[in-house]
Structure formats: structure tokens, C-alpha cells
N, C-alpha and C positions, 0 to 999 in steps of 0.2 A: 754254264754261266748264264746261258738265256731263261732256263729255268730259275735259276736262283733271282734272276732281274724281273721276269715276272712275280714272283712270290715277295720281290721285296715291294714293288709299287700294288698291289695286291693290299699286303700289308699297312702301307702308307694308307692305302688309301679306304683303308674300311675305321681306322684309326684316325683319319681326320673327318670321317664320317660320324662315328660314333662314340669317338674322344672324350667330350664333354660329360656326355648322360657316363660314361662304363667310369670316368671320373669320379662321378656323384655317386653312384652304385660302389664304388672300391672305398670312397672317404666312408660314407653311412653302415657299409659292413664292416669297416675296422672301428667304427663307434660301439657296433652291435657283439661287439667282440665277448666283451663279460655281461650282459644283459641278465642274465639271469641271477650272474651273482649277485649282481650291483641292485638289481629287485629284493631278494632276499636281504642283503643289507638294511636296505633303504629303509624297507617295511617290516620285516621282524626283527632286524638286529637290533635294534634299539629297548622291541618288548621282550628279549631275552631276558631269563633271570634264574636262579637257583629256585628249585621248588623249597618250601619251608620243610625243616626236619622232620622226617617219619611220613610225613604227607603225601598220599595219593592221589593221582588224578580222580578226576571226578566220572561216574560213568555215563555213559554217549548221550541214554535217556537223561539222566538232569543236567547234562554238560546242553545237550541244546532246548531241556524245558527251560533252562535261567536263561539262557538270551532269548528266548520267545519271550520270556517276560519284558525284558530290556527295550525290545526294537524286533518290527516285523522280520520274521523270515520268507523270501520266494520260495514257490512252491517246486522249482527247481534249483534250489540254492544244497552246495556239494559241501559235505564237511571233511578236514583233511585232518588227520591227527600225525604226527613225527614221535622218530623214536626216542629222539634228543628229550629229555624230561624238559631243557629251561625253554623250548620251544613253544610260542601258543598254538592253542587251535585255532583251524580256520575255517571261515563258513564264505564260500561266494558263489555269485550267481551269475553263472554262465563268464564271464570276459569283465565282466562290472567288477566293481569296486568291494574289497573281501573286509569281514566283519572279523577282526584279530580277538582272541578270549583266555582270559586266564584258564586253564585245563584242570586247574584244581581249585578253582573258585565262582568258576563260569562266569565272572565281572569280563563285561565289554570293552576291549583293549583301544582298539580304533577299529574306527570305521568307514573312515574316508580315505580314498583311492589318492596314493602319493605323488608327487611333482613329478618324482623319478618315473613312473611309470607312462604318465602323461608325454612326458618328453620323449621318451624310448619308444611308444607309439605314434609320435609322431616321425619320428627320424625311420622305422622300420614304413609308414606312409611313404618316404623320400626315398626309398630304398627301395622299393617293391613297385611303385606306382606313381614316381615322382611327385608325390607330395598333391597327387589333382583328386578333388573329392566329387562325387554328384555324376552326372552322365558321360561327363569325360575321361573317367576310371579307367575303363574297359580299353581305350584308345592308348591312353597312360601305360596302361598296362604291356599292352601289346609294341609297343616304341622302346619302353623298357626291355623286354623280351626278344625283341631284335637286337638291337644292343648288346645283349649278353653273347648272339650268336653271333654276333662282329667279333667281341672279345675271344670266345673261346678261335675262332679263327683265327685273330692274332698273336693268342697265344701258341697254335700248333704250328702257325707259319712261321713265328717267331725261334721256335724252338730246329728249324730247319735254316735259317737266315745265321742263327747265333753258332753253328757251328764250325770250325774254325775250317777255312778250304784247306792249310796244309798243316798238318798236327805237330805243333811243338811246343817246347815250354814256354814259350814266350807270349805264341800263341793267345795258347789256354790263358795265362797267367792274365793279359788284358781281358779277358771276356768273366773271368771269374773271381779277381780280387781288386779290390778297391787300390787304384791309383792318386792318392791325395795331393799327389803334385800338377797335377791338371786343371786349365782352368779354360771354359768354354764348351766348343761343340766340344773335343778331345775327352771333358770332364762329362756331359751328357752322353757322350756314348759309353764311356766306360760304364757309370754308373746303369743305363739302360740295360744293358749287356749283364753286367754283375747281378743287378736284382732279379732282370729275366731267366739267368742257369739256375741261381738259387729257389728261386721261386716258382720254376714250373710246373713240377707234379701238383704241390698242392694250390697251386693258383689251377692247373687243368681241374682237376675235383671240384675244387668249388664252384670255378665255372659252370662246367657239364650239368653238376647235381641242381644247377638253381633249373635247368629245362623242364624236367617234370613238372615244376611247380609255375611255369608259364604258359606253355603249352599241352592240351588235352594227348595231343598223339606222344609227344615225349612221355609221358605219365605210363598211356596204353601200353607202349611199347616196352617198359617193364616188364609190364604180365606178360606179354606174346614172348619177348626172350624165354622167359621162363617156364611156358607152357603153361599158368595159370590163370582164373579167370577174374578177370578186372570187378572189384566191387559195384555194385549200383550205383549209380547216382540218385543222392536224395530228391525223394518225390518222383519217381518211375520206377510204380511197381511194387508190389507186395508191403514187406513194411518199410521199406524205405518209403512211399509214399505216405505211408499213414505217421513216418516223421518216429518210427520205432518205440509208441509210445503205447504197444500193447495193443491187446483184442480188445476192441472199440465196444463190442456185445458186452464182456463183462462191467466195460466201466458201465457203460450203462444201464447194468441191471443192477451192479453195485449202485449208479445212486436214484434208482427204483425203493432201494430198502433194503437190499443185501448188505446182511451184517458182516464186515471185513471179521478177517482170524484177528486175532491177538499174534502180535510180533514181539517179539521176545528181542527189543532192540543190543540190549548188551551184552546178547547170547551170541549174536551175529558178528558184532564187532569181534567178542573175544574172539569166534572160531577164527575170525579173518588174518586177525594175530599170528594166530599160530600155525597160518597154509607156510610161511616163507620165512625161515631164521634167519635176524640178520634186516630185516627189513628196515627202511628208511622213513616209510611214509604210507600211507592208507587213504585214500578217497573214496566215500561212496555216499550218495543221497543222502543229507541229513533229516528229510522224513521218510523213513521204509517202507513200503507198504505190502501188506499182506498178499496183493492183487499179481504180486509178478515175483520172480527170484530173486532177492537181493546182489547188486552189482557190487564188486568191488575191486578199485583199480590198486594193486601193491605195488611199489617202487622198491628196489634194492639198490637202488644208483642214485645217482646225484640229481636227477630231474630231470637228466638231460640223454638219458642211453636205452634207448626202445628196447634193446635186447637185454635191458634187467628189467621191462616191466612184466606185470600177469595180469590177467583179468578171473575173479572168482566169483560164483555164481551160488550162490546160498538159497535151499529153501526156505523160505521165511517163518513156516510153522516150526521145522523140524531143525533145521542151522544142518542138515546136510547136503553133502558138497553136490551140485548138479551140472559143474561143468567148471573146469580148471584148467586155461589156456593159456600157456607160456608164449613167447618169443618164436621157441624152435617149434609150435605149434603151426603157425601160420604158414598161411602157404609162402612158396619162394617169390612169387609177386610182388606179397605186402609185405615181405621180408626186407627184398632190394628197396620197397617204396619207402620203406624207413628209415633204411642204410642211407637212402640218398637224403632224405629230408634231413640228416642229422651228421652227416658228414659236411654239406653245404655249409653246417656254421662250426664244423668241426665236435658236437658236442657230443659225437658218438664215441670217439675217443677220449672223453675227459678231457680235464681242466687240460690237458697237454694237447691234445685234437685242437681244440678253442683255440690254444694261442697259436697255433701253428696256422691256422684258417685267418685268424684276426692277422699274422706277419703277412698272409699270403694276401689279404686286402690291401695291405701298407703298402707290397709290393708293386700292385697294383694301381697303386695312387704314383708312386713313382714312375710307373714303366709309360702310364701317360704322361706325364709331368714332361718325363726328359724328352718322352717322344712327341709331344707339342713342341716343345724347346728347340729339337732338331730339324723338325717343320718347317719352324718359321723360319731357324739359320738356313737352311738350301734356298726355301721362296727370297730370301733376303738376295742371299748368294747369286738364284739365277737372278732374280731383277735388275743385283749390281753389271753380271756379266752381261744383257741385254741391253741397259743402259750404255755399256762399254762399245758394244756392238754398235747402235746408235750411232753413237760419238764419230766413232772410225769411216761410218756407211754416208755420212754427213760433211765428214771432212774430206774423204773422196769424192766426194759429188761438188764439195765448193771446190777440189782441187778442178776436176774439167771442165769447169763452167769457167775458172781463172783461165787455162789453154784456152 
């Protein structure tokens, strides 16, 4: 019992602590729940269309010489083709705003970045960093990241507090199904109780997995479980310093007057085609260049599940294969670092993962909700009884002052 009374003011009190922000963090990730879908909606649903009869896409070389013509391309701008025929192509640069194109016409579809995407990058700001731009990020950030670790602590104290001291049906039955005859504290605790059993495991997951992505030693401590060694951080060391953008000698003696090979750009796409049956989706540099192996990133999943993507690496003279790196390639480090990055919003599981991540947010929003609710009923409750006290301690003292 003394254990249990520590763990429950424990709980109280990292939760009136961190209440508000794991609030705002639970509302903004059950926003962020279809994000991707509701992108792809927003922005190519609309330029959906049946290809004209008999008509073939157009190939990669005049599919991106016609938008050269159209409107400049960056010199890191990725083009993405789908297998879906009524799908456009997509050309964009880096995180910026994507150039949508008919595939069999090369006609420029849109080219301005959507409301929707606007809005969902602000809200995932609200979500990750409370919404603070400029030198106060990093502070934002780390408030945020404590916070989380409140949470996950009151979800595992939570999960020790909610279990019933003597097992029965009755028991259970209040902690785990909704009471709708209840109204007050009686209706907050049940309802507390009910979304916290339902909701634990995958409210723990998602909690735990947002840590890597807050704190540096959470991240590490992946690779170390696993015996594998943590990737570089960009700009310390080899080519991550040089920003991965190739032997610095060649470019420069390429633009000395070294004549680049000839790249056989739709020799490249097609091989790329045909590494993975079944494919979704294709990304790679929409100018190729002779100077390094042609990258190509395949998806066979919905966009959203690391362990269907691959990475293929194409000669660019010859279109053969020079390195083909699945999933199950990677070491167990950047295995789990994936698992966690995509379990966090559920979308390593598919659309079923997503919703169960988005209910475990909801849950979330509730387990605060009632658990402020309950808060303020006991503060109320002791004040009434100290008030009371008062009264009694007051009217004793005029009682022997009247003796």
C-alpha cells in the first residue's frame, strides 16, 4: 500500500508537472495521424487522371528536358515516378515545394507547395518543438523531450496504479469498460482507467520511440544494444564532412575540362525498374551524372514502411548493378533506428499501425483531460476540508474565549 501511495503522488505529480505540453504533444499527434495520406490527397489527388489510350509515358530524358524547358530545375531537385499510370511525376528540391508533371506529356501540373502541407508543418513545429522558431528551438525542444519522459513515466506508473488490488469481475469491469451512468469525479475515473488499459502498450511505443528522436544518448543507445556502430554525424569526418557529395579532385578537374561519359539516362531508369517486382515508387536525381553511380531509392510500400524500401546503385556508363541494399541489409542498429522512427507514428505497420498510433494519441489527450479533471476535484475537495477545519478550529477558540 505504501508503494502503491508513492507511485500514485509520483504520478500525480509528474502529470501536473508536464500535463499541459504531453497535452499539446497527444492533441498535435492525433492531427498528424494520416499526414501522409492527406498530402498525397491534397497534392496529387486532384492531378489524378486516366492516361489517354495506347499512350506511354514519356522517357525520363524528355520527361525532365520538357520541364527544363517550362521552369528552372535545382541542381538537387529528385525526380519520383509511381507505378500507378494516372499518377504524375514529381520533381522537388530537397523539403521545398514539388513541380507535379503530366508523365506522358511533360506539361507542368502545379508547382506551388499546398495549404495542406503548410499547415501540417506547422502543427508537426507544435508537436516536436512547440511551435518556438529561431534560438529558442533547441530549449523548446529539450522541455518538449522532458515531457515525453514525464509521460512515458506515467504511463508505466499508470499501468501499475490501474491494476485492480483484489481481482474480480467487478473489479476489472470499472477499470475496463465504460460506465455511462456516471457523472463527475466517478465518470473521470472511470473513463481515466478505461482509456489507460486500453491504451497502454501502444501509447508505451509511442511514447518510448519519440526518445531517440530527442535525445542523442537515446538514439546511441540503439546501436550499443545491438552491438552496431552508430553512423557519423554530418560534417565529422570523411565524407560526411564533405556533405557526401563525392571526391572533391574529380569535380574539379571535371570542371578543368574533363569531358563527362555520356549517361544513358533511360537505360538507368529502366534497369531500376526492373531490380524490385511489384514496386511502388522510384526516386533518384533528376540530372544523373556520369561523375558518380547513379542512386536510386525503390519503395514497395506505401511510403511509409523502411523495411520495403532499397537503395540501388547503377554504373552510369554501363547501367550495372554496383551495390543493392535492402532493409535486411542494414546493420541491427539502423534497423531498430527505423523500426523506432516509424513505429512512433505507427506507419511501419500500415494504414492499421497509423490508426492505432493516431487512437493511442486520443488516448492520450483523454488520460490528461480526466487526469487534470481529477486534480482540480481533490485540490477543490482538500481546500473544501481545510476550510472545514478552519471553521471547527475557530469556533473552538470563540468557544474558550466565551468560558
Amino acid at each position: 500500500m505504501q508503494i502503491r501511495k508513492v507511485f500514485f503522488w509520483l504520478h500525480l505529480a509528474a502529470g501536473c508537472i508536464a500535463g499541459a505540453i504531453v497535452l499539446l504533444m497527444s492533441v498535435t499527434g492525433a492531427m498528424l495521424t494520416y499526414e501522409r495520406q492527406m498530402l498525397a490527397r491534397s497534392e496529387r489527388g486532384q492531378l489524378q487522371a486516366d492516361p489517354p489510350a495506347g499512350a506511354r509515358r514519356l522517357p525520363v530524358s524528355e520527361l525532365v528536358a520538357a520541364v527544363g524547358r517550362q521552369r528552372e530545375i535545382a541542381g538537387n531537385a529528385t525526380l519520383t515516378l509511381r507505378s500507378d499510370p494516372r499518377e504524375p511525376a514529381e520533381i522537388r528540391s530537397g523539403r521545398g515545394s514539388a513541380v507535379y508533371v503530366n508523365a506522358y506529356t511533360g506539361a507542368v501540373l502545379k508547382g506551388a507547395e499546398s495549404t495542406a502541407r503548410t499547415t501540417f508543418q506547422k502543427i508537426t513545429a507544435w508537436h516536436r518543438w512547440l511551435g518556438v522558431e529561431g534560438e529558442g528551438r533547441a530549449t523548446a525542444r529539450a522541455i518538449a523531450g522532458a515531457c515525453n519522459m514525464a509521460f512515458l513515466f506515467m504511463v508505466v506508473s499508470g499501468a501499475y496504479l490501474w491494476l485492480p488490488r483484489k481481482w474480480s469481475w467487478n473489479a476489472l469491469r470499472s477499470i475496463a469498460l465504460f460506465r455511462w451512468n456516471l457523472g463527475g469525479k466517478a465518470r473521470d475515473f472511470n473513463w481515466h482507467n478505461v482509456f489507460g488499459v486500453w491504451a497502454l502498450f501502444p501509447l508505451f511505443f509511442v511514447v518510448i520511440t519519440a526518445l531517440p528522436m530527442s535525445y542523442t544518448w537515446a538514439n546511441n543507445l540503439l546501436y550499443v544494444m545491438t552491438g552496431s556502430e552508430a553512423p557519423a554525424a554530418p560534417g565529422k569526418g570523411g565524407d560526411a564532412k564533405a556533405g557526401r557529395k563525392g571526391p572533391p579532385n574529380r569535380r574539379e578537374s571535371a570542371g578543368r575540362g574533363e569531358v563527362e561519359a555520356f549517361v544513358d539516362v533511360d537505360a538507368l531508369w529502366e534497369r531500376a525498374s526492373r531490380q524490385v517486382p511489384g514496386w511502388q515508387s522510384i526516386t533518384a536525381r533528376a540530372a544523373l551524372s556520369g561523375r558518380e553511380p547513379a542512386s536510386f531509392a525503390i519503395d514497395s510500400g506505401d511510403g511509409g514502411q523502411p523495411q520495403k524500401r532499397s537503395t540501388l546503385l547503377l554504373n552510369p556508363a554501363t547501367s550495372a548493378v554496383v551495390r543493392w541494399e535492402t532493409f535486411g541489409d542494414l546493420n541491427a542498429g539502423r534497423r531498430l533506428r527505423s523500426w523506432s522512427r516509424f513505429v512512433h507514428t505507427g506507419e511501419y505497420y500500415g494504414v492499421v499501425g497509423q490508426t492505432v498510433a493516431g487512437l493511442a494519441s486520443f488516448a492520450g489527450v483523454m488520460l490528461v483531460w480526466t487526469g487534470i479533471s481529477l486534480s482540480l476535484r481533490r485540490l477543490a475537495a482538500w481546500n473544501g476540508r481545510r476550510r472545514k477545519r478552519v471553521g471547527v478550529l475557530d469556533e473552538e477558540a470563540v468557544s474558550v474565549v466565551s468560558e
